[in-house]
N, C-alpha and C positions, 0 to 999 in steps of 0.2 A: 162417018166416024169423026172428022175432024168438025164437022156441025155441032155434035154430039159432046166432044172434048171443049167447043168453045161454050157450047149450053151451061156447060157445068162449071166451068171457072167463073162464068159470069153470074152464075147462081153463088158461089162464093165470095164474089166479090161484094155482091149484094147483101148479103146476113152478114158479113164483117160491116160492112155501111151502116146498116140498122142498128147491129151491134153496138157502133161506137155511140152513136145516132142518142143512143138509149143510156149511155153512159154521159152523156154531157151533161144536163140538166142534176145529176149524181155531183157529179165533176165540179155544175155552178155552185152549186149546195157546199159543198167543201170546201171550196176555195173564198166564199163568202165565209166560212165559218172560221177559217183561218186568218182571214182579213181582217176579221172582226176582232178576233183574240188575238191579234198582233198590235192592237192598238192598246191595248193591255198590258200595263208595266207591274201590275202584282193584281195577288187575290184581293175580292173585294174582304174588307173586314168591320168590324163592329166594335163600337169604344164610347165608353160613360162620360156626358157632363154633369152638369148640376142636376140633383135628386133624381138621378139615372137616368135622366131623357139619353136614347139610345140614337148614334148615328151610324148608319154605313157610309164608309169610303171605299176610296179605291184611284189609284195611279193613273191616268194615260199617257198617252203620248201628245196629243194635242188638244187646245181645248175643246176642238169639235166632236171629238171620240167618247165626248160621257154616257154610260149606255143608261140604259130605261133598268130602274127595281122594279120587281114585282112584291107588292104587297098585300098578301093571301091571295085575291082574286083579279085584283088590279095591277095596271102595269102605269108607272108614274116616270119621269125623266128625274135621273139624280143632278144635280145640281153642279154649274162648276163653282169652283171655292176663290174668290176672288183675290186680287195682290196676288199672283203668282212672282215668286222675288225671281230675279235674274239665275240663270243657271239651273233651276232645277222645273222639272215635267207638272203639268197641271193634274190636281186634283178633284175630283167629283162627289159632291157630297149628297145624303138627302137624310132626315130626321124620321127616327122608326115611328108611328106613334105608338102610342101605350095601349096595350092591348092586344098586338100583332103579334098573331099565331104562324105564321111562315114569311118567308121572303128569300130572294133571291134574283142575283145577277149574270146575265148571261147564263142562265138555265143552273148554275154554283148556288145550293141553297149558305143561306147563311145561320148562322145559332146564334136563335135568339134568347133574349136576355133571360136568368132564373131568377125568380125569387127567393130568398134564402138558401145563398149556394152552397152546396157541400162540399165539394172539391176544388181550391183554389191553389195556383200556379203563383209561385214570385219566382222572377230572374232580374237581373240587372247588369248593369255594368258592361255590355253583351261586345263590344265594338273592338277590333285590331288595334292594337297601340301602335302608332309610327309618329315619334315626336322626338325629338334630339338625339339622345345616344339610347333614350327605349324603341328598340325595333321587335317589334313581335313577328314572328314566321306566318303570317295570314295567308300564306297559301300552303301549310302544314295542317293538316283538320287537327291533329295532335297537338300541335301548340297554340291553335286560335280554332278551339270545336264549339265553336256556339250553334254552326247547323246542326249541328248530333245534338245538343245540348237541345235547341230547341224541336227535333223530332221526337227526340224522346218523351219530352213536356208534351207535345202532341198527344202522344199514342195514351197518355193518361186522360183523354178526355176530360176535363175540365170543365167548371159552369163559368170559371172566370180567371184571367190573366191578368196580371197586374206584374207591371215592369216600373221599377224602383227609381229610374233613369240611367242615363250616361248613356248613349245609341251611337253616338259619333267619335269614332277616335283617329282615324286620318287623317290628325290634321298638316299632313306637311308631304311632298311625293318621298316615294321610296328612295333611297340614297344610294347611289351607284355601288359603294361597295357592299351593300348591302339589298342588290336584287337577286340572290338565291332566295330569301327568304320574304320580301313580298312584291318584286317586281311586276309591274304592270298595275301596280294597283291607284286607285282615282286617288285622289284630296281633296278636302277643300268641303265646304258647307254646301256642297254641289249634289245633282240627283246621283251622277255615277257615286259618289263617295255616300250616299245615303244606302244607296242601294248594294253597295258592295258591304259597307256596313252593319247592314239591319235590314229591309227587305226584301232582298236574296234570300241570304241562309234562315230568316225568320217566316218564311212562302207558308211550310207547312204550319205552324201554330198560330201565326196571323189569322188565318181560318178557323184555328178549331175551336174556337171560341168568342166572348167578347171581352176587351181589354178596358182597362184605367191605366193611363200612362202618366207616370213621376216626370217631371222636369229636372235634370240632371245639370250638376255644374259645366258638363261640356255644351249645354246648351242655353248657357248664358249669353248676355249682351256681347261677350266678349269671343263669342265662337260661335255653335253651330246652330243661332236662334232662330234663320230664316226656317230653315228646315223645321226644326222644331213647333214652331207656329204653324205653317204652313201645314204639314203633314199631320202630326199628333195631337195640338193645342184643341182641345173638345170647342171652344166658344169659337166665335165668328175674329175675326180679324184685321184691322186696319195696313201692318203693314211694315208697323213699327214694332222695335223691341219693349216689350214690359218688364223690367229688372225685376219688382215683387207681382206677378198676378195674386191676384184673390182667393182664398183658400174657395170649396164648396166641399159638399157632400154628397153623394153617392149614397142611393136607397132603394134596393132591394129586396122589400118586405122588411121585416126584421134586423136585417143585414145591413150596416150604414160601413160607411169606407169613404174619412173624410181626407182628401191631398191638401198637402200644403206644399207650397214653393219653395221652396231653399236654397235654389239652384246660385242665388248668388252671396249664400252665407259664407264669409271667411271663417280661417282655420284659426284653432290657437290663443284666440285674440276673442275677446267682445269688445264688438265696434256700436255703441253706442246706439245709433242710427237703427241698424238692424237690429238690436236688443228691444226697441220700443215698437218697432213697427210687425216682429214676431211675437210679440205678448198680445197685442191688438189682435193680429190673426188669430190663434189659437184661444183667446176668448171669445171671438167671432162665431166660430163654430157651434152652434146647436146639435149637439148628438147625444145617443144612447148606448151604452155597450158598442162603441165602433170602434175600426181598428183603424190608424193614422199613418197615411204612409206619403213621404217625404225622402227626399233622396239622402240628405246626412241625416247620420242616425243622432238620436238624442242622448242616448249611452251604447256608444261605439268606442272600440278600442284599435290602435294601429302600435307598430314599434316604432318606438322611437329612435332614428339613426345612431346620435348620439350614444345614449345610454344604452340600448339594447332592453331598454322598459316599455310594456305596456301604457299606453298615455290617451288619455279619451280626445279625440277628434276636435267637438265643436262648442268649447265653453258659450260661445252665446245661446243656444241652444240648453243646455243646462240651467242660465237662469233663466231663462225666456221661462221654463217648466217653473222653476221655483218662483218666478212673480206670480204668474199666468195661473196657477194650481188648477188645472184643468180635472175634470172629475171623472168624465165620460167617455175613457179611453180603457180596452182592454187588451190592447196589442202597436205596436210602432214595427212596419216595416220600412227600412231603407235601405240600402246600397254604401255607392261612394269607397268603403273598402273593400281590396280585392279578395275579399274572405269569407267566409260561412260564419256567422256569431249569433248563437244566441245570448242574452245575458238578461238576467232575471235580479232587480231591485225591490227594498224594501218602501217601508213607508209610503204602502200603497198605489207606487207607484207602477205603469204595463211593463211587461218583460218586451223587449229588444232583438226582431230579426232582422240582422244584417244578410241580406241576399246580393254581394256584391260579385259572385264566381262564377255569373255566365259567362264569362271567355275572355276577358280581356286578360292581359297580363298580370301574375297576382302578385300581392303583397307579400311581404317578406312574415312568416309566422308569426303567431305570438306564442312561444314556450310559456311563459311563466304563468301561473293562475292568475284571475284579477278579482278575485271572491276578497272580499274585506275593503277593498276602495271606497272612497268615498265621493261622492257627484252631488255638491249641493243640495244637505237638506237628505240626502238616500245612501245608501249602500250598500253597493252591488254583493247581491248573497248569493249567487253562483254562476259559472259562464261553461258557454260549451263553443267553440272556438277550432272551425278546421279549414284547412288548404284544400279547397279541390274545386276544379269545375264544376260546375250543374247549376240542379234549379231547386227549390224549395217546394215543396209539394206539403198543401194542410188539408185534413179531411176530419169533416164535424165528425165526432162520435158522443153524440148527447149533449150534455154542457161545454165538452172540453175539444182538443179539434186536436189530433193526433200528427206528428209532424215528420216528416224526412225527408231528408237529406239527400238528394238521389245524386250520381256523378252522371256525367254526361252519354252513361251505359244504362243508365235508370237502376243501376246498381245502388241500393242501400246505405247511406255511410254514417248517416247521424239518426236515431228517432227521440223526438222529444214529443212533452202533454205540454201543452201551453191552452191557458197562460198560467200554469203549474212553476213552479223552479225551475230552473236550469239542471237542478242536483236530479232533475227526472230524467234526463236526457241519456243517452246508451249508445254505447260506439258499435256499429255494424260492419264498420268495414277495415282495412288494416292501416293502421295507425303510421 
């Protein structure tokens, strides 16, 4: 019996041996696959430079962690992106070529680029305010919902994203009496402050598409330019800050989507300097029926403290148009104010969306109409103007590309026809 009793524990002991035996090589498998994706600081994603040549990026952790794309049938090494500036994670780049019907990294396909896209994404402005006495709650999704903001812009599927600028708004730590509302949070032109900023809560629609990204005034010489080069800047890099880059154009099919830089135009004021060196740009540009998108808008309106009036943004910008008389524009998106605006001018001039109300802190209303102003040479014949988080969502419908307004619930608030009047636009949601 006791032979018997040892037979069989040892017959057990054996099939758990095997057992485990038979789980390792499982086990290796996993924990390599873990390993791998741990060196991984975001989705790989996809973004336009000049005449749409398409690149994927993507984050690691060190420079030795850039994985291999596969493209269609081949597997090629992505690139690391040289000048890594101080303080923030290397990035890995590699150029789609044209014509590429699949791709993907670490087995994550990516979406590749459309020809004449139908449905396009604008947000802007996306980043937590913490800068003197503006403290925004960044760890409230309620008062700083740009993750909701951008999951929602996700689940609309997209053929293309285009973010207006402004990514960076920590610029300074969280202030003692004020860590209920964003304590523990990074600063600085640094990876944790990019990353807490913009891709973190942007994981999901990073992917869902491919982007054209504005250079925004927080990403001037004067702030968050490392990053901004480094990570979003489509061209190659030396290292240094560029104050004006060079406009291009973006060509997809039919579809042209030319960027200008703006990021270091003054307010208020035309400064001379940049009045001449923005006329040059914007006759630069070779396009056809494209839309222009630049972070200050060219007829944008904010309140003015003072008076509690309506006051347009960026007079150089104004005449820059009226020297320039640029012809081949049917749309201007930008940013820059924390508000939703459409505004629609005369004298043949493109209607105006402002996409400034992905999440940062907003702007004080504008009540009063601004229909009958006047902007160098035009005048503004109707505007549609609201306070709310979200994102701009446009979809062709024939000639004309249908517009709304979604809040950060993908709830309804504005629909406009663009590039129709303003006076076509129709309030969805409650006022």
């Amino acid at each position: 019996m006791r032979i018997m009793k040892y037979l069989k524990t040892a017959k057990i002991r054996a099939s758990k041996i095997y057992f485990f035996r038979g789980l390792l090589p499982v086990a290796s498998i996993l924990l390599a696959a873990l390993a791998s994706h741990a060196q991984v600081l975001t989705p790989a994603w996809v973004e336009f430079g000049e005449e749409g040549q398409a690149f994927a990026r993507i984050v690691v952790t060190t420079p030795q962690d850039c994985p291999a794309i596969r493209i269609d049938s081949v597997t090629k090494p992505m690139v690391l992106r040289p000048n890594i500036p101080d303080g923030l994670r290397p990035a890995c780049e590699f150029a789609i070529p044209a014509g590429t019907k699949s791709a993907s990294v670490n087995s994550h396909a990516l979406v590749m680029p459309k020809n004449n896209p139908t449905k396009v994404i604008t947000i802007g402005d996306t980043g937590c305010r913490i800068k003197g006495q503006q403290i925004q709650a960044c760890n409230d999704p309620a008062v700083w919902p740009f993750r909701e903001v951008a999951s929602s812009a996700a689940a609309e599927k997209p053929n293309l994203i285009i973010h207006v600028g402004d990514y960076l708004y920590r610029e300074v730590p969280c202030p003692d009496a004020s860590q209920a509302q964003c304590g523990g949070s990074p600063a600085g032109d640094n990876w944790d402050a990019w990353n807490a900023d913009f891709f973190a809560p942007a994981a999901e629609l990073l992917s869902a598409a491919p982007w054209a990204f504005a250079r925004g005034n927080h990403e001037d010489c004067n702030r968050a330019w490392r990053g901004w080069f480094y990570y979003l800047n489509p061209r190659p890099w030396d290292g240094k800050c560029e104050e004006y880059s060079a406009p291009y154009v973006v060509k997809l099919g039919n579809f042209q989507l030319a960027m200008l830089d703006s990021s270091a135009t003054k307010e208020n004021v035309v400064d001379e300097e940049q009045l001449e060196i923005t006329v040059k740009q914007l006759t630069s540009l070779q396009t056809k029926d494209a839309w222009l998108t630049t972070h200050h808008p060219f007829w944008g309106f904010y309140t003015d403290r003072r008076s509690g009036l309506p006051k347009p943004t960026t007079p150089v910008l104004e005449e820059a148009w009226e020297k320039a008389e640029p012809k081949n524009f049917s749309l201007i998106l930008s940013g820059h104010i924390h508000l939703f605006e459409y505004v629609s001018v005369d004298n043949g001039r493109p209607p105006q969306i402002v996409a400034g109300d992905g999440g940062t802190q907003m702007d004080v209303p504008i009540e009063i109409s601004v229909k009958g102003a006047t902007i160098r040479g035009a005048t503004i014949n109707g505007s549609r103007i609201k306070k709310t988080f979200g994102y701009t969502l446009l979809t062709r419908e024939g000639k004309y590309w249908h517009l709304e307004l979604k809040d950060q619930h993908a709830k309804v608030m504005v629909t406009c026809t663009v590039p129709e009047s303003s006076e076509s636009c129709q309030s969805a949601g409650t006022e």
